[in-house]
C-alpha positions in Angstrom: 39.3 219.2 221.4 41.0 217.4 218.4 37.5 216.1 217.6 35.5 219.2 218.0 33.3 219.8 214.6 30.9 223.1 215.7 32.7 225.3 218.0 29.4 228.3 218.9 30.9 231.5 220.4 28.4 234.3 221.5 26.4 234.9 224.9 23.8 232.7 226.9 21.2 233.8 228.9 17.8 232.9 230.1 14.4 234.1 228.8 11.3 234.1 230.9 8.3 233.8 228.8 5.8 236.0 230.0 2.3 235.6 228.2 0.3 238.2 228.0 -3.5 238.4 227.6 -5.3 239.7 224.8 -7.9 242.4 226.6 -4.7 244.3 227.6 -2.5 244.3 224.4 -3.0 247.0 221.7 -1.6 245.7 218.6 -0.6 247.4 215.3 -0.5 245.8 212.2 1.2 247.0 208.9 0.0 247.8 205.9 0.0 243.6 205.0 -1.6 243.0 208.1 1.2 241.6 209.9 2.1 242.3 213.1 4.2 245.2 214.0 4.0 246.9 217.6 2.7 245.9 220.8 1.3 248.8 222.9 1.1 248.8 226.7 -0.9 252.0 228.2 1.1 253.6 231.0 -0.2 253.4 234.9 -2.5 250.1 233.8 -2.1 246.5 235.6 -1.1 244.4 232.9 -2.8 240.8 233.4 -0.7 238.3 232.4 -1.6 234.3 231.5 1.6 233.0 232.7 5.4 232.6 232.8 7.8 230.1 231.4 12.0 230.1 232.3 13.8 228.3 229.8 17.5 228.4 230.6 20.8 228.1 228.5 19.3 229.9 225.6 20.3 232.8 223.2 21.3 232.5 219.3 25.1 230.8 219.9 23.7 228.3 222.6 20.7 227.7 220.3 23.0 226.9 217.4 25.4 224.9 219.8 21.9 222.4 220.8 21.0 222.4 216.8 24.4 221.3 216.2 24.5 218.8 218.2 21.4 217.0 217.6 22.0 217.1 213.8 25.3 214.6 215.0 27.8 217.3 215.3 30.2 217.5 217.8 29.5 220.9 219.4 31.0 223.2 222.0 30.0 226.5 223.2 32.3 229.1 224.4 30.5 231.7 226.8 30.4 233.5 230.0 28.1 233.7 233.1 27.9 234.0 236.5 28.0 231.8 239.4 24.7 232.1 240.6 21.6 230.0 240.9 20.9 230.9 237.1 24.5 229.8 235.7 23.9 226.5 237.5 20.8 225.7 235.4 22.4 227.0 232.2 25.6 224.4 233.0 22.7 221.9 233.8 20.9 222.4 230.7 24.2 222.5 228.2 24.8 218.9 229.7 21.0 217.7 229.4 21.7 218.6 225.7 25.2 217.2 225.3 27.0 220.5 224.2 30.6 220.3 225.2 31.5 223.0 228.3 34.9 223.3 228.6 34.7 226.8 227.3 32.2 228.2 229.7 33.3 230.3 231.6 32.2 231.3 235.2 32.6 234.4 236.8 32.7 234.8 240.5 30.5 238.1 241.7 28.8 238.4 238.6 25.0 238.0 237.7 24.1 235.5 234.5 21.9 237.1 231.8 18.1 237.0 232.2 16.0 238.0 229.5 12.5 239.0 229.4 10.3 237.9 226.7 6.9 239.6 226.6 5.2 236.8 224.4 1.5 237.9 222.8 0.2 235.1 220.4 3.2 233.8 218.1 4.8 236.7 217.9 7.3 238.7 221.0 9.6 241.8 222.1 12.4 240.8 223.9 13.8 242.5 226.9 17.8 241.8 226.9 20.5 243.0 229.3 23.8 241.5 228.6 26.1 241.9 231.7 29.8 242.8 231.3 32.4 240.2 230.8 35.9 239.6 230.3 35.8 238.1 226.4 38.7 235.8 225.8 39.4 233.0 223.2 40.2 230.1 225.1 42.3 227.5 223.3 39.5 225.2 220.8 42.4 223.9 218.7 41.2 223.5 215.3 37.6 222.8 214.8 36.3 222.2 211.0 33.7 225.3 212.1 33.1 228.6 213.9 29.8 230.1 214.4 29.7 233.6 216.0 26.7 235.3 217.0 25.4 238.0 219.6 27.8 239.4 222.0 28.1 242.1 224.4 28.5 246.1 223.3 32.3 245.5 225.2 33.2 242.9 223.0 35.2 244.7 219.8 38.8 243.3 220.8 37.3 240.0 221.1 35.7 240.2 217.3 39.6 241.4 216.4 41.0 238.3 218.5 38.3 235.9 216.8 39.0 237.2 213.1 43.0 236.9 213.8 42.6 233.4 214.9 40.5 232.4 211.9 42.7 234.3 209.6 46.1 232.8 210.9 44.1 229.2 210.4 42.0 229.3 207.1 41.4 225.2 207.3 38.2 226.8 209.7 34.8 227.8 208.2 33.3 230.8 210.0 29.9 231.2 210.1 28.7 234.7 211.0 25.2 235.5 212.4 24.9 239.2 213.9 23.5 239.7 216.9 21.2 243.4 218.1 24.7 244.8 219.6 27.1 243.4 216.6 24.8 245.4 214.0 24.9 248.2 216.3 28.8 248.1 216.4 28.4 248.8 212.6 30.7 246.8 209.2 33.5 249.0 209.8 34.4 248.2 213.3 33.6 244.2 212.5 34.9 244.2 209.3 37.4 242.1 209.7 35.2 239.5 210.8 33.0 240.1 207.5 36.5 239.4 205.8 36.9 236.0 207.0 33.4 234.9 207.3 32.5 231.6 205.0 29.1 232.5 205.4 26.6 235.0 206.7 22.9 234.9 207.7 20.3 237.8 208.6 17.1 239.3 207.8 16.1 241.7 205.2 15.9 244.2 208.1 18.8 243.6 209.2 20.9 243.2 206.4 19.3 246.7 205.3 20.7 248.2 208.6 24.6 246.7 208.4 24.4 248.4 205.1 22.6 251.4 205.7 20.4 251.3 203.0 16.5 251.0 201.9 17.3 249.3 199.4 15.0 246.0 199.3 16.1 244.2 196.2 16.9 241.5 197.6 19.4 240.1 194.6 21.8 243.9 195.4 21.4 243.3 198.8 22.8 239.9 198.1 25.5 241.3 195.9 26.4 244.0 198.5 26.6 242.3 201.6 29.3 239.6 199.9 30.8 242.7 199.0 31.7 242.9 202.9 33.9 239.7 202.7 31.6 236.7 203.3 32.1 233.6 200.8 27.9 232.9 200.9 25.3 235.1 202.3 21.9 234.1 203.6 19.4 236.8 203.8 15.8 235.9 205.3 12.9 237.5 204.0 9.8 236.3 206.2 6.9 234.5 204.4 8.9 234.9 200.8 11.5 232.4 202.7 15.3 232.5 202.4 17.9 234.2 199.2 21.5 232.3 199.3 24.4 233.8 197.2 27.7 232.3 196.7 29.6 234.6 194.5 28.0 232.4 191.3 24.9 231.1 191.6 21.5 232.5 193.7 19.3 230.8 195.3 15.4 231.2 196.4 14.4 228.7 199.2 11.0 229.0 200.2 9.6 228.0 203.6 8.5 224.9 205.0 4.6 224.9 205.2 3.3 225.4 208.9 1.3 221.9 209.9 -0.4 224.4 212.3 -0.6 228.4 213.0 2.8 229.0 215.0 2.8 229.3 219.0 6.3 231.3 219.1 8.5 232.4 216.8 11.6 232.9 219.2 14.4 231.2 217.8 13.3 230.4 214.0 16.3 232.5 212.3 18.8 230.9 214.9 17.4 227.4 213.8 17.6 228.1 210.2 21.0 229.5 210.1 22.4 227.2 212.5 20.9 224.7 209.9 22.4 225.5 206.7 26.0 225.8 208.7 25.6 222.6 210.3 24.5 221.0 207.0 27.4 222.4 205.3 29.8 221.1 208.1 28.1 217.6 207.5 29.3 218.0 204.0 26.1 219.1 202.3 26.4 221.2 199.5 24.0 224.9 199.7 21.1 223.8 197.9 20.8 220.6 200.3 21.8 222.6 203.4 18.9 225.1 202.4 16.5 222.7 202.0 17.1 221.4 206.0 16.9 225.1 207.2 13.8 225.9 206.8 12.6 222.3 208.2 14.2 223.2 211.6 12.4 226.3 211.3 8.8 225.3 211.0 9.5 222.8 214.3 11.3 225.3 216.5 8.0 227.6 216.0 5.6 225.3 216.7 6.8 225.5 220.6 7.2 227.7 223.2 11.3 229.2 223.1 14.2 228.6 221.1 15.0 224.8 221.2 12.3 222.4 222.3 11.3 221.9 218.6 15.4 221.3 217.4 15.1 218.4 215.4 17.7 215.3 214.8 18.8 214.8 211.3 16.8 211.6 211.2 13.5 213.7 211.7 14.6 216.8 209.4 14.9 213.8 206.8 11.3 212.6 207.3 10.0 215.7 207.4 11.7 216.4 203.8 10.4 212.6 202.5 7.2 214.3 203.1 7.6 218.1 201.6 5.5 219.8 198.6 7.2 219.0 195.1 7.9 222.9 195.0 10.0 222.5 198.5 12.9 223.1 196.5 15.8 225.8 196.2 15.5 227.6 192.8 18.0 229.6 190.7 17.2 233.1 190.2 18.7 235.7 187.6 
């Protein structure tokens, strides 16, 4: 544990790809023509092209795998059950070398199975996330924390997470909000905002943690460091990523597609998981923002959340080939 670098906290699950067919999907675009709703017509037989299971996913294991293929030494700390799907999730953590002392099994409890209804690149995710008992096991001191989705029953644990980051500020935390954290709202995590050394969402969902419609993206900036994090990270689709670290801001754009995506599961856990590893690797912002969007751009051109995870060795390649204007620019 002494030697831990990238310790992941949040929930794992599997997701089982289900492909649907293009006769049977309605699909509503908005006003830029991107796609915003799928629509299924009650009492029809949906025809579907096929299904893929991918185990040991979810945005904290994702991170934990991107971690550790970028050189880090990473552990996950999670809970499932001991059935037949916790046994491949165990299976797959090892495949992918993420430390497992911190998963924890419960007996008479079902893992977390996810169903992702997947129509061209783009999918709506069906998520259940069983009950657990969260408790910090003892990780000792690792340079970085990176908390993402957890469970709706999970507010002590947040206040258990923040203490012990709190009472030992050599850690980093990095802070990635998953469906039922925004839900939860700033005030009842805001003590995890306090001690977060970074933060990463969306536009959206930056807009929704603040309740606001505001979409200038500089005050959004401004107003979600306002909550506590050292650097926020706000996403913003095809106008790629804003960083702001209480001086300087930053516009990162994306990493041009070498083909039309197949799936974009898993691009915002890449990115983010990224830039933090990047920073724990002693990168400064600007060079961990440049790697993001790399991991990004791989992760989509496959199906699920980590087949595309690249080693540092590729990300650099991939970089020794990039537009001049792949760059992270200062904005006023």
């Amino acid at each position: 544990m002494k030697n831990l670098d990238f310790v992941v906290i949040g929930d794992i699950t599997t997701d089982a790809f289900i492909k649907l067919s293009g006769d049977d999907a309605d699909v509503r675009c908005s006003e830029d023509n991107s796609k915003e709703q799928i629509c299924l017509n009650f009492g029809d037989k949906i025809e579907y092209d096929s299904v893929t299971e991918i185990p040991s996913v979810g945005n904290s294991p994702n991170a934990s795998v991107s971690a550790h293929r970028l050189g880090l030494n990473s552990a996950l700390v999670t809970n499932l059950g001991n059935d037949l799907g916790g046994e491949k999730m165990i299976e797959a953590l090892e495949k992918e070398g993420v430390n497992k002392d911190f998963v924890k099994v419960h007996t008479g409890k079902d893992s977390n199975y996810h169903y992702v209804l997947w129509y061209e690149e783009e999918r709506t995710i069906l998520v259940k996330h069983h009950e657990y008992d969260y408790e910090l096991p003892d990780i000792g001191k690792p340079k970085w924390l990176y908390l993402s989705s957890l469970g709706e029953n999970s507010l002590s644990f947040h206040s258990e997470i923040a203490k012990y980051v709190k009472d030992n500020p050599e850690i980093n935390l990095a802070f990635q909000p998953g469906t039922f954290q925004m839900r939860l709202g700033y005030e009842k995590l805001k003590d995890i905002y306090a001690v977060s050394a970074i933060f990463f969402s969306n536009l959206q969902e930056a807009q929704r943690i603040l309740k606001t419609k505001e979409s200038d993206i500089k005050k959004l900036l401004e107003s979600m460091q306002e909550l506590g994090p050292k650097i926020v990270v706000i996403t913003n689709g095809p106008k790629g990523a804003y960083a702001y670290d209480g001086t300087d801001m930053w516009q990162m754009p994306m990493y041009p597609d070498p083909a039309p995506p197949v799936d974009r599961t898993g691009a915002g856990d890449s990115f983010s998981s990224t830039v933090a590893s990047a920073l724990a690797l002693g990168k400064t912002l600007p060079e961990a923002l440049r790697l993001g969007p790399v991991n990004s751009m791989s992760v989509v051109q496959h199906v699920g959340a980590q087949e595309g995870l690249l080693t540092m060795e590729k990300l650099q390649e991939f970089l020794a080939e990039a537009p001049a204007n792949y760059k992270p620019t200062k904005i006023n």
